[in-house]
VOBA-1610 file (N, C-alpha, C; in pm, whole numbers, padded with zeros to 5 digits, always signed):
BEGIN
Unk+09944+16986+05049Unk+10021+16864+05072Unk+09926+16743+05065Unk+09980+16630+04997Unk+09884+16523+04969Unk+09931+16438+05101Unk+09817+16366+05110Unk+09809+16289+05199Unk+09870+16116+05205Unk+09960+16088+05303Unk+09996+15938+05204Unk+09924+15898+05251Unk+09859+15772+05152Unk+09768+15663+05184Unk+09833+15541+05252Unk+09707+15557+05327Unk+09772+15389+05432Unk+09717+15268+05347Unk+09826+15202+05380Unk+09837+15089+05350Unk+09691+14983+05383Unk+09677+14891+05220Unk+09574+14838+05259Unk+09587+14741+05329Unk+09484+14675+05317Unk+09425+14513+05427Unk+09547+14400+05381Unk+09583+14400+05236Unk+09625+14297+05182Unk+09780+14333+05261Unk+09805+14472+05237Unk+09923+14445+05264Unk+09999+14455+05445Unk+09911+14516+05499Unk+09904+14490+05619Unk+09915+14329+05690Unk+09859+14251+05612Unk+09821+14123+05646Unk+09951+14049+05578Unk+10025+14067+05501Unk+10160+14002+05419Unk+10272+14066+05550Unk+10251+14202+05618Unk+10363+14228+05672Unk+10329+14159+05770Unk+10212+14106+05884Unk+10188+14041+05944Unk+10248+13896+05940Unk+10228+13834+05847Unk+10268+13714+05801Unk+10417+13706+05831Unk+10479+13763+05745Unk+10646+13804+05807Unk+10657+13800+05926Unk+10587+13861+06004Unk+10666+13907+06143Unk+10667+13717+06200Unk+10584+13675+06157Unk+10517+13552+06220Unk+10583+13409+06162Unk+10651+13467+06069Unk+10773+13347+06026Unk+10754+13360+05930Unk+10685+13383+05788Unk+10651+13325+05680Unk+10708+13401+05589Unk+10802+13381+05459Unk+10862+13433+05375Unk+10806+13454+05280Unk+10715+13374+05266Unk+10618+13406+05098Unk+10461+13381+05123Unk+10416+13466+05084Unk+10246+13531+05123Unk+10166+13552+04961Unk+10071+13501+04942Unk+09988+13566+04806Unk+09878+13526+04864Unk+09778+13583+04771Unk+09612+13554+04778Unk+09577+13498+04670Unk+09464+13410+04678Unk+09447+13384+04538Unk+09224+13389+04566Unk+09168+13401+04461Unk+08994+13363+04526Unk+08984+13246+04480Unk+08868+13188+04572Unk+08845+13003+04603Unk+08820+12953+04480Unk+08808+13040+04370Unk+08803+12979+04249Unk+08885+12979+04134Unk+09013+12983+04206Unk+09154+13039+04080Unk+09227+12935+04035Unk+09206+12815+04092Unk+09298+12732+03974Unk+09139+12590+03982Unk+09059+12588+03892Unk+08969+12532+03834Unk+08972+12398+03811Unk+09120+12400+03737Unk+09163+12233+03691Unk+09199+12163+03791Unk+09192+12225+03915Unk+09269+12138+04006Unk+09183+11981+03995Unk+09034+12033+04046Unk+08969+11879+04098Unk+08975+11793+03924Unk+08962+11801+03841Unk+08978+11764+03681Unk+09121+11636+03696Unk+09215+11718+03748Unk+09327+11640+03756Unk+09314+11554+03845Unk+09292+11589+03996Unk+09304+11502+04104Unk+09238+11461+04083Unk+09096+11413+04029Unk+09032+11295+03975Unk+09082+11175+03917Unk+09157+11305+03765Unk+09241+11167+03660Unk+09332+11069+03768Unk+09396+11126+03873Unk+09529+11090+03910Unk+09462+10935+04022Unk+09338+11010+04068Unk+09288+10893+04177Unk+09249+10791+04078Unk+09174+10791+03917Unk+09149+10694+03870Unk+09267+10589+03835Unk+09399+10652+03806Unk+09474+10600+03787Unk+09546+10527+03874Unk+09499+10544+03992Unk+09546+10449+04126Unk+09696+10542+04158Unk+09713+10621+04136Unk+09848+10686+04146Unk+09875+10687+04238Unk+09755+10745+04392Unk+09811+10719+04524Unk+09795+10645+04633Unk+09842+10536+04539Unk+09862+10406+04594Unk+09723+10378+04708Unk+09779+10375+04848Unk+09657+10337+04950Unk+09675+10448+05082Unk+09675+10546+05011Unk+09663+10696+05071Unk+09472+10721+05003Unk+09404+10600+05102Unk+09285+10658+05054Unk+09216+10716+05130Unk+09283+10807+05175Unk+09203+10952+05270Unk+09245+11059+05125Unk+09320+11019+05030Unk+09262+11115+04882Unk+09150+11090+04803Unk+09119+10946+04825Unk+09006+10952+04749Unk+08904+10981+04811Unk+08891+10940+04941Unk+08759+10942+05026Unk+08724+11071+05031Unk+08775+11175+05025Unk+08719+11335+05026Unk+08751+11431+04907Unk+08779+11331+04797Unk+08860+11404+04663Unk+08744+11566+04607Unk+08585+11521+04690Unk+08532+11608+04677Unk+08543+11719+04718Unk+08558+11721+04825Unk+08630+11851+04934Unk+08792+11906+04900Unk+08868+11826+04814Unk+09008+11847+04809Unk+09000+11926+04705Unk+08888+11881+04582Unk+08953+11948+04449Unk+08912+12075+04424Unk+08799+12132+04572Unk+08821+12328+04512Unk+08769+12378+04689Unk+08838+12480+04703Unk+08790+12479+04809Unk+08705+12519+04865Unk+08582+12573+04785Unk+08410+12537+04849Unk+08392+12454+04809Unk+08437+12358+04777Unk+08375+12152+04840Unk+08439+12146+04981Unk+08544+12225+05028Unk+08529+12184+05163Unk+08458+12310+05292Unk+08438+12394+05221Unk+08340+12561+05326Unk+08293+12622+05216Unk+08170+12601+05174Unk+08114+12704+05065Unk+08109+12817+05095Unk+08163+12894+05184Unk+08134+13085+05239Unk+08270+13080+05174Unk+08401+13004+05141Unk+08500+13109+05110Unk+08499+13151+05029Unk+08543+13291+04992Unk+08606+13352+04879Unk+08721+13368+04854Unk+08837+13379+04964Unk+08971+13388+04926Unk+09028+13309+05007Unk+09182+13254+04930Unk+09268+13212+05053Unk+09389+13329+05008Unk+09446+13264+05129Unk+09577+13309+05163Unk+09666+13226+05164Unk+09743+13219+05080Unk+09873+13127+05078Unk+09971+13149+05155Unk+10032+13104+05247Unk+10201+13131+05258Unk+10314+13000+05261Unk+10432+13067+05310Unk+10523+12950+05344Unk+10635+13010+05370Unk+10702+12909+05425Unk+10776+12915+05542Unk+10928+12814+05503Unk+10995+12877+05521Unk+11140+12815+05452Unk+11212+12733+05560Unk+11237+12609+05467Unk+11313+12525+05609Unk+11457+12495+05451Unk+11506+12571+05427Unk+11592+12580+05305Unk+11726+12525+05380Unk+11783+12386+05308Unk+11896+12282+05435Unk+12017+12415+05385Unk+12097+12409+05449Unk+12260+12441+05479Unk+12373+12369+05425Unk+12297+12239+05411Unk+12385+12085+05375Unk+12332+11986+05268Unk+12364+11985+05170Unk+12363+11918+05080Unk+12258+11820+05100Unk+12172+11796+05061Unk+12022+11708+05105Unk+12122+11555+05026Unk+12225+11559+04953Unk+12235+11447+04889Unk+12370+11449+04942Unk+12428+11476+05034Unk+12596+11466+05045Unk+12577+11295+05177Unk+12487+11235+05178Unk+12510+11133+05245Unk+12489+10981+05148Unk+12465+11041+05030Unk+12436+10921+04950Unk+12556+10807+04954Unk+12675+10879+04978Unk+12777+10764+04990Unk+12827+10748+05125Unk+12733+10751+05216Unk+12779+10727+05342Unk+12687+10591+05386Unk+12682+10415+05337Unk+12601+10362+05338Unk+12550+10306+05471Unk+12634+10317+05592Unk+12600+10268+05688Unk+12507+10388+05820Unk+12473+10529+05727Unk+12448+10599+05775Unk+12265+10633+05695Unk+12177+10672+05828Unk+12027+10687+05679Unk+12017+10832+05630Unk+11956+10814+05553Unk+11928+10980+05503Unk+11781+11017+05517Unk+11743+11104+05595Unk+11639+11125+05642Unk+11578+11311+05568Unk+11485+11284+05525Unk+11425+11420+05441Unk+11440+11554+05546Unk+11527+11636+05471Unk+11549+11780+05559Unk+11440+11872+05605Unk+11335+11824+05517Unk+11190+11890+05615Unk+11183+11799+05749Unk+11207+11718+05776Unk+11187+11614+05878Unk+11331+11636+06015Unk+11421+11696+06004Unk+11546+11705+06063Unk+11476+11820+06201Unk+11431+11913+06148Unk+11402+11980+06270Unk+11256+11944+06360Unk+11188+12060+06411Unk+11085+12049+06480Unk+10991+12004+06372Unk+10875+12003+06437Unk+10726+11891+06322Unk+10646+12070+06272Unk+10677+12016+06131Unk+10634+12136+06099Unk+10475+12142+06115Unk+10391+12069+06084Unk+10248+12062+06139Unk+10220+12161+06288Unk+10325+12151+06353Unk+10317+12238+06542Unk+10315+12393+06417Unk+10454+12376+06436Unk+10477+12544+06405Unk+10442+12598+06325Unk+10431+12564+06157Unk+10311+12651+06136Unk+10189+12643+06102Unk+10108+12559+06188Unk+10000+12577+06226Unk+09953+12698+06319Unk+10054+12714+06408Unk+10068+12809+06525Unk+10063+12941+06466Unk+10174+12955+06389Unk+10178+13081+06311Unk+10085+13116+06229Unk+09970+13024+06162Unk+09899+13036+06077Unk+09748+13117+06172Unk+09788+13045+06306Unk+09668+13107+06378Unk+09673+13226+06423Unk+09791+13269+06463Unk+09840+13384+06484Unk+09773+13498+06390Unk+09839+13462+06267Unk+09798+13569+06145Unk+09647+13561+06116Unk+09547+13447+06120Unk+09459+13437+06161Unk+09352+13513+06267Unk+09408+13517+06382Unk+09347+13605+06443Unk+09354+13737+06433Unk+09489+13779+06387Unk+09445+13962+06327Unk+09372+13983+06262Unk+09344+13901+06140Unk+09267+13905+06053Unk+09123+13941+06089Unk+09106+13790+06182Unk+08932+13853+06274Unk+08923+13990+06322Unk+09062+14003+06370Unk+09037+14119+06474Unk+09025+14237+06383Unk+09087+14283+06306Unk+09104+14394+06169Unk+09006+14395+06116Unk+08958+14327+06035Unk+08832+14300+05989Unk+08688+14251+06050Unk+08655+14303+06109Unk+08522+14238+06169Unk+08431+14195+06077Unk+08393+14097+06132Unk+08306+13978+06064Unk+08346+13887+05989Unk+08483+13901+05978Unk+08556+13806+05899Unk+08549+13670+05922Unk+08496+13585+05883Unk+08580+13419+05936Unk+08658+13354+05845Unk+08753+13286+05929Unk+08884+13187+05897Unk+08856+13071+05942Unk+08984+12985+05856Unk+08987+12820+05871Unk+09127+12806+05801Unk+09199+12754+05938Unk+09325+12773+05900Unk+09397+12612+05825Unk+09472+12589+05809Unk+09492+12436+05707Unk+09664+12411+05700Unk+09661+12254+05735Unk+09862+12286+05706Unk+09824+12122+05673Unk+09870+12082+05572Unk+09875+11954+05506Unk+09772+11859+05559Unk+09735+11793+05668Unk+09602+11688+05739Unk+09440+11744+05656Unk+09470+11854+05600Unk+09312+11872+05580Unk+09291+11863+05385Unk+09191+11828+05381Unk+09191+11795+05207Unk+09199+11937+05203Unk+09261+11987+05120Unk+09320+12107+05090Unk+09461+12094+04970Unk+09457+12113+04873Unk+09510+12119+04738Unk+09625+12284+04757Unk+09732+12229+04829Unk+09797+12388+04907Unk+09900+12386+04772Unk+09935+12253+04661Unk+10038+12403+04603Unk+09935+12395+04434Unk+09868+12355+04397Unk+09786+12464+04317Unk+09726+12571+04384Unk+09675+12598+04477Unk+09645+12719+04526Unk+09747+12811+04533Unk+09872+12769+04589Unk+09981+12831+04638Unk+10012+12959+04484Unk+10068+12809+04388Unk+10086+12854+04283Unk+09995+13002+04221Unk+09839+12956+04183Unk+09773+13063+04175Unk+09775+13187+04287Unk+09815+13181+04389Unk+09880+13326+04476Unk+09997+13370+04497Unk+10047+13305+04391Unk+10185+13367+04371Unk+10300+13352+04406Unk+10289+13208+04518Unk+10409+13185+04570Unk+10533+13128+04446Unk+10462+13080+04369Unk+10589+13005+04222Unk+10460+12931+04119Unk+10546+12801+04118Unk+10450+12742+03998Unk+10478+12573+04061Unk+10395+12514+04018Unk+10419+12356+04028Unk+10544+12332+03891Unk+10621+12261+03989Unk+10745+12206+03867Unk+10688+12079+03809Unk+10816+12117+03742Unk+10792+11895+03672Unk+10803+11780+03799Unk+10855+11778+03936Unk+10834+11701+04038Unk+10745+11702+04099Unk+10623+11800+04023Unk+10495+11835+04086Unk+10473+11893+04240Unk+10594+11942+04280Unk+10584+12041+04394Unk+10651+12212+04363Unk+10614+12257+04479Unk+10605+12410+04436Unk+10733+12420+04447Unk+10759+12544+04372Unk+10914+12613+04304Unk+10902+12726+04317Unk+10966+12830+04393Unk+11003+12913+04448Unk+11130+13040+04359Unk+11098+13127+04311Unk+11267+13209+04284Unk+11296+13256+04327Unk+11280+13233+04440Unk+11301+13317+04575Unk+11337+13194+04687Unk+11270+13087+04718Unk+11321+13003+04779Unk+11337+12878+04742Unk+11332+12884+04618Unk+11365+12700+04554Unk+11245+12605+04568Unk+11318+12489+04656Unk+11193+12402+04680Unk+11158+12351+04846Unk+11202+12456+04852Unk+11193+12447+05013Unk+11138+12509+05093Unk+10980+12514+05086Unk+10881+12558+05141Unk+10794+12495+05220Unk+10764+12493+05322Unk+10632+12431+05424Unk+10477+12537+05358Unk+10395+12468+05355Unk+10261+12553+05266Unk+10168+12546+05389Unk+10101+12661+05407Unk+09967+12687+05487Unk+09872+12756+05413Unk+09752+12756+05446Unk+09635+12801+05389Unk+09587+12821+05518Unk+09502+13018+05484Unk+09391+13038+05552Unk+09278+13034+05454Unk+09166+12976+05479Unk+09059+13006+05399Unk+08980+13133+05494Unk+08928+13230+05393Unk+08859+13331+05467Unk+08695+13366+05379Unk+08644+13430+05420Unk+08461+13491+05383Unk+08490+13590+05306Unk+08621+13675+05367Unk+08655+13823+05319Unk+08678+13789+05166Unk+08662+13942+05080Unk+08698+13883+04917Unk+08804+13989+04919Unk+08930+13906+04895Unk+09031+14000+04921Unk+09127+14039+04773Unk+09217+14115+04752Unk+09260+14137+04619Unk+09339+14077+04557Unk+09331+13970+04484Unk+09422+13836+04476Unk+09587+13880+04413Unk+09645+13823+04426Unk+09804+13864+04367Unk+09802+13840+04264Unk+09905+13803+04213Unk+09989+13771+04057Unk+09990+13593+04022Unk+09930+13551+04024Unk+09959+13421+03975Unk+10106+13398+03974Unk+10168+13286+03983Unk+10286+13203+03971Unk+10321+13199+03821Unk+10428+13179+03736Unk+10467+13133+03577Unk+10521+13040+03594Unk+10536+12938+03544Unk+10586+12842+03510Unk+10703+12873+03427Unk+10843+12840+03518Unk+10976+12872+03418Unk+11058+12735+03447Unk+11014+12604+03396Unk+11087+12531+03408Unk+11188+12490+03308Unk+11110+12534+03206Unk+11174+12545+03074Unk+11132+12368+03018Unk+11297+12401+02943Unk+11364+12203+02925Unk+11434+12132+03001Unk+11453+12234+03144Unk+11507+12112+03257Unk+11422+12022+03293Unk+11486+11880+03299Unk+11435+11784+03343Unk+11553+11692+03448Unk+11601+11793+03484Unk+11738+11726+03617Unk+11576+11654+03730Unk+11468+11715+03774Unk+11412+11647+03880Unk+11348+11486+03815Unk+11378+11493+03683Unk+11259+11360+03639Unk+11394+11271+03642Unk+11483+11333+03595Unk+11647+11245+03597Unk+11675+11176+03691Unk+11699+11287+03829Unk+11695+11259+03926Unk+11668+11069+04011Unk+11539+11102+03975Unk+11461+11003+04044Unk+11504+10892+04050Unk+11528+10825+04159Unk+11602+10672+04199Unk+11516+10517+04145Unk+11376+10571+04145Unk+11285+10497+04113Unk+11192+10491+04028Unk+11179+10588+03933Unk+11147+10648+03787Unk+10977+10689+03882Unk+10967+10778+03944Unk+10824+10762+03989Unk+10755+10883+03880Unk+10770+10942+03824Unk+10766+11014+03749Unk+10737+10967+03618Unk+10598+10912+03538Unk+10591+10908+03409Unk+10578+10972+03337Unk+10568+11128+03383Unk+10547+11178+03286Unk+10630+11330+03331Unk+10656+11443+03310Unk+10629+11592+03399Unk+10571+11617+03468Unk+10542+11669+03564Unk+10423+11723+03631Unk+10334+11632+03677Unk+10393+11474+03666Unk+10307+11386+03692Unk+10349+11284+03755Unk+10334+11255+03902Unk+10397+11175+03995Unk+10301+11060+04030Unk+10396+10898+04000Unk+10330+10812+04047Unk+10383+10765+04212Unk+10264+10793+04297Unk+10298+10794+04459Unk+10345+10656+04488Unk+10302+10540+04385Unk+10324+10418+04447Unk+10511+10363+04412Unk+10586+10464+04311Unk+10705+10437+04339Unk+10803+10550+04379Unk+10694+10648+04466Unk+10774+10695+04535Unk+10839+10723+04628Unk+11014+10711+04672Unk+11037+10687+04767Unk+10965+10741+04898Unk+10934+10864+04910Unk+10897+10967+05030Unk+10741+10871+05060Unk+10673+10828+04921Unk+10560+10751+04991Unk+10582+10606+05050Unk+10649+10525+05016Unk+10697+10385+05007Unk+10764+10417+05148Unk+10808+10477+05231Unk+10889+10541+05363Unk+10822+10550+05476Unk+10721+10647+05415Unk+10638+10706+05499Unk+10512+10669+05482Unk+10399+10660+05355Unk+10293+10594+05401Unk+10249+10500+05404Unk+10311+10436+05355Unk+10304+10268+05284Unk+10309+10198+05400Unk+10190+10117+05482Unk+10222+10073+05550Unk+10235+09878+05506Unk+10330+09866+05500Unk+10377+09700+05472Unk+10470+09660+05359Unk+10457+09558+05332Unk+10640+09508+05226Unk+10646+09621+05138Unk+10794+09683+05138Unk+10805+09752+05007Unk+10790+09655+04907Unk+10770+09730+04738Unk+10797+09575+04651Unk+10910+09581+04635Unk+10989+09465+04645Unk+11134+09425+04586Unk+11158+09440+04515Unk+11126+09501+04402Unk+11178+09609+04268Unk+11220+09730+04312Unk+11168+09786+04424Unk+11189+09917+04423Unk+11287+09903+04543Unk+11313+09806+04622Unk+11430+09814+04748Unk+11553+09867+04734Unk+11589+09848+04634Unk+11747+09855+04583Unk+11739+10039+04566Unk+11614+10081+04472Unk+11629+10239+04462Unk+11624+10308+04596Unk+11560+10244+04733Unk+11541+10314+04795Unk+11728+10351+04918Unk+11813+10285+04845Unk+11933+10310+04864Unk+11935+10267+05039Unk+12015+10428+05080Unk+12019+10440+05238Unk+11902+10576+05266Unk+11814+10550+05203Unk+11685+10657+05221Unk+11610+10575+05342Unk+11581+10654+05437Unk+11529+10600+05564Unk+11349+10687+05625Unk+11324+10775+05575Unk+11261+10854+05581Unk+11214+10973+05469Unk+11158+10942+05378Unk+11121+11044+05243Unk+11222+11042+05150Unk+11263+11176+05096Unk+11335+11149+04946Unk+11355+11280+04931Unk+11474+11380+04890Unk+11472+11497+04874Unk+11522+11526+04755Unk+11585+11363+04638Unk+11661+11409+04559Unk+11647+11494+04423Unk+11467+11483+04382Unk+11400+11585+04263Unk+11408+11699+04342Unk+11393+11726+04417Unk+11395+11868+04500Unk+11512+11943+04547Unk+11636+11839+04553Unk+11790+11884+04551Unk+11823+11920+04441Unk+11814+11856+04349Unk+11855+11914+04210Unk+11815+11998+04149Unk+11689+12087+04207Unk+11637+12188+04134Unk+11733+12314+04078Unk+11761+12315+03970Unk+11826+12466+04020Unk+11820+12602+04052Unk+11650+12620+04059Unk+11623+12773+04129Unk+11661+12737+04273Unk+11715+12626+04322Unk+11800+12634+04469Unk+11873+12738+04500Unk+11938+12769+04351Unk+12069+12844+04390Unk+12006+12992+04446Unk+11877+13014+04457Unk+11830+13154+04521Unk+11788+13135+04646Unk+11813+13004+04705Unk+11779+12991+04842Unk+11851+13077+04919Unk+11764+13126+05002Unk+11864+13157+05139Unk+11877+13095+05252Unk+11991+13027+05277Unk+11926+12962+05423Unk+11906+13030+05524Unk+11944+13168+05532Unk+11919+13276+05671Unk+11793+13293+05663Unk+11678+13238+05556Unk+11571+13282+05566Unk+11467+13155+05651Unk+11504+13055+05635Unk+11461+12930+05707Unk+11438+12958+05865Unk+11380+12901+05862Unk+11272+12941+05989Unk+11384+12835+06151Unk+11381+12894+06270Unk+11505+12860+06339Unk+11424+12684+06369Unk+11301+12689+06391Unk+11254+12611+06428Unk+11281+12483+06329Unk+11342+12489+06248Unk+11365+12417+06134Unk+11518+12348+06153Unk+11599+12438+06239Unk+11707+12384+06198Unk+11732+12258+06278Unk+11846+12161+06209Unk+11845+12016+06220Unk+11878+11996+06368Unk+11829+11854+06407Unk+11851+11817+06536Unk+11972+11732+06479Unk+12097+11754+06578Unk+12200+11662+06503Unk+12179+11532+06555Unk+12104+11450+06573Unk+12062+11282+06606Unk+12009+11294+06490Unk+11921+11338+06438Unk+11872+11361+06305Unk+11953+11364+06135Unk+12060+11415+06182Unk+12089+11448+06016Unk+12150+11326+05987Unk+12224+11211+06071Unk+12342+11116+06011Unk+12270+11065+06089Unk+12171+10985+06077Unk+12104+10855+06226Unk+12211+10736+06174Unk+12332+10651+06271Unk+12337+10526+06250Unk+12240+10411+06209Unk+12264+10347+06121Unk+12173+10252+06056Unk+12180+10160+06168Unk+12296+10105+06261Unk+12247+10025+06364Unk+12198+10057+06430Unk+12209+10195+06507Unk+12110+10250+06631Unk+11947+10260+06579Unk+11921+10246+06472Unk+11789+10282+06426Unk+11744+10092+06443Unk+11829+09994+06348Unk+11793+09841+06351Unk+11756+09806+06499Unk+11813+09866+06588Unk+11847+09833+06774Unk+11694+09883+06808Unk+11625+09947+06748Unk+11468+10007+06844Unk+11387+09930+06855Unk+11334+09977+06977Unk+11230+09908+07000Unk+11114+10000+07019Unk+10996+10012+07062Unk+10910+10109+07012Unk+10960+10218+07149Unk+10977+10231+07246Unk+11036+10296+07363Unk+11085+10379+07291Unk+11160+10311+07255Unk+11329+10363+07196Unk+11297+10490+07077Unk+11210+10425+07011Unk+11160+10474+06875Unk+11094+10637+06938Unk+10998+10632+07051Unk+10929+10736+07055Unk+11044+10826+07142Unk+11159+10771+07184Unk+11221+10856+07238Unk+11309+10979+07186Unk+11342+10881+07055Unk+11454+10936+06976Unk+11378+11021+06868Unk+11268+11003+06856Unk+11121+11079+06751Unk+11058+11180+06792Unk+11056+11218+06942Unk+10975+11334+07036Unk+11006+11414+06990Unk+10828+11504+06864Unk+10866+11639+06879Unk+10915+11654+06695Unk+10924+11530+06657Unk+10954+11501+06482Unk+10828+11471+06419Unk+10855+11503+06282Unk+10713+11469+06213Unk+10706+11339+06192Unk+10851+11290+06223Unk+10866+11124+06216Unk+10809+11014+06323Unk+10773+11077+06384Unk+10694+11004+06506Unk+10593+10948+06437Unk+10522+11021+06335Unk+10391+10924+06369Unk+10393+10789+06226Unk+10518+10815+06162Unk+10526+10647+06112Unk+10593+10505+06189Unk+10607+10529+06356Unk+10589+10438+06427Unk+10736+10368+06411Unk+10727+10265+06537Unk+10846+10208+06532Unk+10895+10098+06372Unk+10786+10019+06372Unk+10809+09900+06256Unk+10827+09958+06134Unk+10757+10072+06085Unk+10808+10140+05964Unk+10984+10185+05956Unk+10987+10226+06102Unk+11142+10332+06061Unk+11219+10169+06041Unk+11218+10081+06118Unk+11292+09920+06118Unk+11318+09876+06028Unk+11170+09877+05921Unk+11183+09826+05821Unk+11251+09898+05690Unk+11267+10009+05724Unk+11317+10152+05630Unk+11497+10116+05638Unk+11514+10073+05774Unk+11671+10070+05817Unk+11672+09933+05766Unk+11652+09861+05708Unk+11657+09737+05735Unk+11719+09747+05582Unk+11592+09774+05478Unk+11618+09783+05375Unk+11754+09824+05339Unk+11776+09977+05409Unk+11920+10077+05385Unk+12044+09941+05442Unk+12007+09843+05539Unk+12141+09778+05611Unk+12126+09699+05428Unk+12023+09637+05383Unk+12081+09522+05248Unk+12139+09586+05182Unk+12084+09727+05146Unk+12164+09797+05017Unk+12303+09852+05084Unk+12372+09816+05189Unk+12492+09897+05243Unk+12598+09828+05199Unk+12563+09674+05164Unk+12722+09641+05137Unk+12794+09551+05254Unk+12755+09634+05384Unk+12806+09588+05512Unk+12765+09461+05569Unk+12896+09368+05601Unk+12858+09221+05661Unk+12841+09314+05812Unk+12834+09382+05872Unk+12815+09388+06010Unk+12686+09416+06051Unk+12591+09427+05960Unk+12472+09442+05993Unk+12432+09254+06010Unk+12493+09186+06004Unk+12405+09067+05933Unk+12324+09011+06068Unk+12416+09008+06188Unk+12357+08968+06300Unk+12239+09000+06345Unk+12253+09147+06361Unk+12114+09204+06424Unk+12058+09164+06262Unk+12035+09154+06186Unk+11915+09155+06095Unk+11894+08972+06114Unk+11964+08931+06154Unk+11906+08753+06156Unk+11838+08793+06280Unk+11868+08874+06401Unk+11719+08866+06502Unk+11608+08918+06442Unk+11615+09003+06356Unk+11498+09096+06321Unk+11392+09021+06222Unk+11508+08914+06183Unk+11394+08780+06098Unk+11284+08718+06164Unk+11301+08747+06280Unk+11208+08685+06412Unk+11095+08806+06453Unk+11118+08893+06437Unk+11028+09049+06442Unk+10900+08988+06454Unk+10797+09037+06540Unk+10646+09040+06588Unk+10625+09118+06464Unk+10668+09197+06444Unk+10643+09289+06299Unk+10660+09202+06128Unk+10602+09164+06110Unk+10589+09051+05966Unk+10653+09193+05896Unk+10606+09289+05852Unk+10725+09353+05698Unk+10828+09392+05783Unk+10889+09372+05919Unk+11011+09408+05968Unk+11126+09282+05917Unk+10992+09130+05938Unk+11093+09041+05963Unk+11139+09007+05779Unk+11032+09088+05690Unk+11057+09001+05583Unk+11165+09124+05496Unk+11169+09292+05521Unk+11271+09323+05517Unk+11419+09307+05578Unk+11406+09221+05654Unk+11525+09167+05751Unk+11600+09067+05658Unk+11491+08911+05623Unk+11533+08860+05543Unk+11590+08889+05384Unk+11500+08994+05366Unk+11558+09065+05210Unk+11709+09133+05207Unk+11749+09153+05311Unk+11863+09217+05338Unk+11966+09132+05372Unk+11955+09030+05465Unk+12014+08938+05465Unk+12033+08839+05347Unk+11953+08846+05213Unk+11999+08784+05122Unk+12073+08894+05029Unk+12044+08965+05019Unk+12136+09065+04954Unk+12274+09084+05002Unk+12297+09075+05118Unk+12413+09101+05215Unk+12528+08934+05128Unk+12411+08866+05176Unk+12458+08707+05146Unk+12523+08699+04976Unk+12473+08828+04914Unk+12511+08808+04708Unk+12643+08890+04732
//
């Protein structure tokens, strides 16, 4: 009688991952997608991301990952499904209401899987002796979906985020970097074909090319990192978008293999979250702001950003009932609160 063989390290460590939330697991070694730093170079010369210059300041450490721990040899990719239930775009015609990015509706994904990442992390030490880890969830220069891609989770689309046939585009990405040299997976393919519904998509053409995103007209950056006047070219695209942008990523159609039973619980929406009133958001004050934010990844773009986000969404609504509160908000201690106030109030006024 033959003996069955136990299961190796790799796969021991994928069923681990599972238990611990994560739906999609690959390996890839620290040297599997090459072109990365090549590109993220071109993209910083080109000013693409805007004044997100914590990309350029460490572009050395970002573009492989021994520029940021020369002992690694492998990572570990995973991710974690926060796949919506509800139409990421079924509020576009609701104008007095904001639309806030469905990664952003539940808990802060930075907590949870970070948590989980340490979790799987420490078996790892423990299983393997002598092993060391360094675990990573978006804050650290770390290049998570070319890596991702090369371990197999999908491929970078034409919206330049990862694509899933298994979960679409609705993945949270972690990286362990490890010492261990472990047996890398299958690379990702690229099956986007000749769709171009995500470049269509786009409210604000941020997209010049495929696969090639300009950050400075994009909504999710202009929302969230941009701190001061949107430009008034791009106000009008940013509709009743109050917080990021989901609409290249709604339209994908490997969606249709989402599961949402697979989305992680910690994910699911806080209902203050999914329909925020555009007046209750104009009404904050920073109190207010951290009250209604506790525990969101939206907390840390602060009160005057979300103001000025609502402010914008009250010009593009159409609605004379915003006009009042936006003539106080012309007065705002916050200069891009008071001068999206006024932009809205002249739009309101056409």
């Amino acid at each position: 009688m033959v003996a069955e063989a136990l299961p190796s390290l790799e796969q021991r460590l994928a069923d681990v991952a599972r238990d611990h939330g994560f739906v999609a697991f690959g390996i890839a070694h620290a040297d599997a997608a090459p072109e990365t730093a090549a590109r993220l170079n071109a993209w910083l010369a080109e000013g693409r991301h805007g004044d997100m210059i914590w990309m350029e300041s460490r572009a050395s450490q970002r573009g492989s990952p021994r520029g940021l721990w020369p002992e690694v040899k492998s990572v570990i990719a995973l991710g974690m499904s926060y796949a919506p239930q509800i139409d990421p775009l079924a509020l576009a015609g609701v104008p007095d209401r904001g639309r806030i990015s469905v990664y952003a509706q539940g808990a802060d994904y930075h907590d949870v899987v970070k948590k989980a990442l340490k979790a799987v992390a420490r078996w790892l030490v423990a299983e393997a002796q002598g092993a060391e880890v360094k675990v990573f969830v978006d804050t650290a220069p770390v290049m998570e979906k070319p890596l991702s891609a090369a371990a197999g989770l999908g491929w970078q689309g034409k919206h330049s985020n990862l694509v899933s046939r298994d979960h679409g585009s609705w993945l949270f990405l972690g990286a362990i970097y490890t010492t261990l040299d472990l047996v890398p997976s299958t690379p990702g393919r690229d099956t986007c074909g000749s769709c171009t519904a995500c470049q269509d998509a786009c409210p604000t053409q941020a997209f010049p090319a495929p696969y090639r995103l300009d950050a400075r007209r994009c909504i999710s950056y202009l929302t969230i990192e941009h701190d001061g006047p949107i430009p008034v070219d791009l106000r009008r695209g940013l509709g009743n978008r109050i917080y990021g942008c989901d609409d290249c990523l709604a339209v994908c159609p490997w969606n249709k293999f989402a599961d949402t039973a697979a989305r992680h619980r910690a994910f699911l929406p806080r209902a203050e979250l999914v329909a925020p009133s555009l007046a209750d958001l104009l009404a904050l004050d920073d109190a207010g702001f951290r009250q209604v934010f506790a525990g969101s990844p939206i907390k840390r773009i602060g009160r005057n950003r979300m103001v000025r986000n609502a402010a914008i969404a009250a010009g593009n609504s159409g609605d004379a009932r915003f006009r009042a509160r936006l003539a106080e908000l012309t007065g705002d201690e916050s200069p891009m609160v008071a001068d999206a106030a006024r932009w809205a109030l002249a739009e309101l006024a056409s």
